[in-house]
N, C-alpha and C positions, 0 to 999 in steps of 0.2 A: 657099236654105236659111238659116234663120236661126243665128247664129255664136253660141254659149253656151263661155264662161269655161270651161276645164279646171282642175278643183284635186283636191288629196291629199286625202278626207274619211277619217282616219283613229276607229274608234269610240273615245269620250272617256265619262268619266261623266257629262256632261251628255248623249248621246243612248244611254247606255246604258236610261233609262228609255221609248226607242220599243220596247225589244224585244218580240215575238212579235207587234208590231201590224202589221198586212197594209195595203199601200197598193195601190190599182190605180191604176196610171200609163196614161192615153190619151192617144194622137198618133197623126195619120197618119205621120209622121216617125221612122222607125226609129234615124235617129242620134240627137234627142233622147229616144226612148222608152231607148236602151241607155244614155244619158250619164246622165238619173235612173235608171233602175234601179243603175246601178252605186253613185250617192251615196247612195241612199236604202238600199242595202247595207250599205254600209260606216256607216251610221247605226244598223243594227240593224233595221230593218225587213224582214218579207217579202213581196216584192214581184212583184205578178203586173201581167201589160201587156197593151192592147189595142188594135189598130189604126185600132178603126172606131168609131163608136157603136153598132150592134147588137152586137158582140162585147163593147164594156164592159157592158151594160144586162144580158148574158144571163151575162156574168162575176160582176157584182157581184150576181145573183138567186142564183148558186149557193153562192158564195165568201162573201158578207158582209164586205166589208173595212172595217175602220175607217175611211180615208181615201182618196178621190177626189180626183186629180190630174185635171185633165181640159182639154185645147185646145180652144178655141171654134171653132175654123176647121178645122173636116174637113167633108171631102163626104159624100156622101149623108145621115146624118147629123150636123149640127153639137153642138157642144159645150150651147146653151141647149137644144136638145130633150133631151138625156141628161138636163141637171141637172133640167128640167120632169119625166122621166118617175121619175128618183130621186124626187127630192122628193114625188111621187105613191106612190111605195113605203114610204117612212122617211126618218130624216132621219141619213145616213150623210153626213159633214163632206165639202166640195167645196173644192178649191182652183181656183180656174179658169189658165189659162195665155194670156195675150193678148197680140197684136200692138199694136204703138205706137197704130194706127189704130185702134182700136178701143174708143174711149171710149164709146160707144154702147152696144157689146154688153156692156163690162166692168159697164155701172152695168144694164146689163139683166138682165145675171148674178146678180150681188146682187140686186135684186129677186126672181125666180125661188127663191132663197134661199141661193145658195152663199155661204161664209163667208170668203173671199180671192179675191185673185188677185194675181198677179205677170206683170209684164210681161216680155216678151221683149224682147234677149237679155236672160236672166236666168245669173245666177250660180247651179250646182245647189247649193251651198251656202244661199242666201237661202230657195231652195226648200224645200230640207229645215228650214229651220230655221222659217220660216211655219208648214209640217206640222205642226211638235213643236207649236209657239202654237197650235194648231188646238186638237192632241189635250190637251193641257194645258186647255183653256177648257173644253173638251167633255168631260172629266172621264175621257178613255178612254184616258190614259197612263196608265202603270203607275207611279203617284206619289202621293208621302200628300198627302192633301187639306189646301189652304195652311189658315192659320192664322185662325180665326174663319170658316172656309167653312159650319163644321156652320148649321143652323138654318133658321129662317123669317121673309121680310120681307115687314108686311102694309101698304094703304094700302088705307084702302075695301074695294072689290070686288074687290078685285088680291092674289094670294098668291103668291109667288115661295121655291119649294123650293131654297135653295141647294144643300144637298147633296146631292139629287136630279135638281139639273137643268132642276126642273118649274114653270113658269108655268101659271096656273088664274084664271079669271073666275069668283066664284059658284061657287067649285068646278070647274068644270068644266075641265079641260087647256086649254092655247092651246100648238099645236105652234111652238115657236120654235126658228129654229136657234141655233147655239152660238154667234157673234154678236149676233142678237136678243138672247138669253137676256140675254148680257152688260151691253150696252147700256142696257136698262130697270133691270137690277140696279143699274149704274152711276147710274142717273138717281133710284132708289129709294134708293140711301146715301145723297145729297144732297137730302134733303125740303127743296121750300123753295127751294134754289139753281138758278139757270139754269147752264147747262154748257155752254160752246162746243161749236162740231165740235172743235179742238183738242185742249179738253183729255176730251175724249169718245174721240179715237182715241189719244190717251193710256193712259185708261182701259181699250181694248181690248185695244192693242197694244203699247203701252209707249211712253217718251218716245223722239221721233225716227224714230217710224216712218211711210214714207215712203206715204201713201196721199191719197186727194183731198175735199174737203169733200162732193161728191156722190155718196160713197160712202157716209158718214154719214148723207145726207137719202134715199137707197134704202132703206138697214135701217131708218129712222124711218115711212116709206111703206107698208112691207113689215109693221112690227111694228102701223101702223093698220091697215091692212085688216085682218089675222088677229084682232085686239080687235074690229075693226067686225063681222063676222061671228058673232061673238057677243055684239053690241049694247055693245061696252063704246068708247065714241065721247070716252071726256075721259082716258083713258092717260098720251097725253106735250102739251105744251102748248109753242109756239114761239113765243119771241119774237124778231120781226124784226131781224134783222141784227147778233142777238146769239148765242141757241142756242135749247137744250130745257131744260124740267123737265119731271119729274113730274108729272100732273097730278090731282085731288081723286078718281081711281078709282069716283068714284061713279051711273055709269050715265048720265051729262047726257050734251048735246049738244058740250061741250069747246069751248063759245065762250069766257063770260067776261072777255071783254077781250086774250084770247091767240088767236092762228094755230092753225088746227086741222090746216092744210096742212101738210106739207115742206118 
């Protein structure tokens, strides 16, 4: 059994702003499934659990929860088939929960489209506080929208609905998660500039936040293909062994002299 930190999560007004927002918490693991319900409690959240993947998939079809906690490592079904068949449904925010070992499934995760994960043992505190960053990016806490969020950032063929939410090619929607979304937002304030992975998960998640540079070049993977899909091929533009920009949004092939790869 994996050994996770016991702490007092007493409600504060910084997580007074999760209330009425519903997380479903999955584990095959009943002691970590009670240790976050209990923190994600005492954060304001209401919080429903499931022990398996058919029960979370058939929970969150009835329930609609804001946020998905969810363990990659259950049997019968594992945690990347849940996020696969969410992500086929809507794009209701995933946090995944990973074993050390498990570098592989975590960066498979993210691909797939979930927008965290935390490693085990994990402190339920980090957890809960990831979630808030979750529901904060995703626009679905109960919180005034930060300052200069309102508007529209265009480039090309590229339209990005800040306060919306909404990336569009040509018009047309590009389903991005709350990561994604961030990300190209991120890579769109800075016309022009190359941006590390750094200061990229900077930008996501704040300074010092503890994540891996191959989890930046997944959601860069992840945000090509869904552009390639609807032909839009020069989005973000990498240069080696530097970072990302933006790239001229204009429908080309996204050579130019730049990496079109990851």
């Amino acid at each position: 059994m994996q050994m996770i930190c016991a702490i007092d999560l007493a409600p504060t007004s910084a997580t007074m702003a999760a209330m009425t927002r519903t997380v479903l918490l999955v584990d095959d693991d009943p002691h970590i499934r009670e240790v976050l319900a209990f923190a994600f409690d005492k954060a304001g959240f209401a919080v429903r659990t499931a022990g398996d993947g058919e029960e979370a998939l058939s929970d969150a079809a009835r329930h609609a929860p804001d946020l998905v906690v969810l363990d990659i490592n259950m049997p019968r079904m594992d945690g990347l088939e849940v996020c696969r068949r969410l992500r086929s449904q809507g794009d209701v925010p995933v946090l995944f929960l990973s074993s050390r070992d498990d570098e592989f499934d975590r960066v498979l995760g993210i691909e797939l489209g979930a927008d965290d994960y935390v490693v085990k043992p994990f402190s339920p505190r980090e957890v809960v506080a990831r979630a808030n960053a979750i529901l904060r990016r995703s626009g679905r806490a109960d919180a005034a929208p930060a300052a200069g969020a309102a508007g529209t950032v265009e480039k090309g063929l590229l339209s990005l609905d800040i306060e919306g939410w909404v990336a569009r090619w040509q018009g047309d929607e590009v389903a991005l998660t709350v990561s994604e979304f961030n990300l190209v937002r991120a890579l769109a304030g800075a016309p022009g500039r190359i941006l590390s992975r750094d200061q990229l998960i900077d930008q996501l998640h704040g300074p010092g936040f503890a994540i891996t540079d191959r989890t930046i070049d997944s959601h860069i993977r992840n945000i090509r293909r869904k552009f390639g899909e609807v032909g839009a091929h020069d989005v973000i533009e990498t240069r080696a062994g530097v970072g990302y920009r933006l790239g001229p949004c204009s429908g080309g092939s996204g050579t130019g002299g730049a990496k079109s790869g990851g």
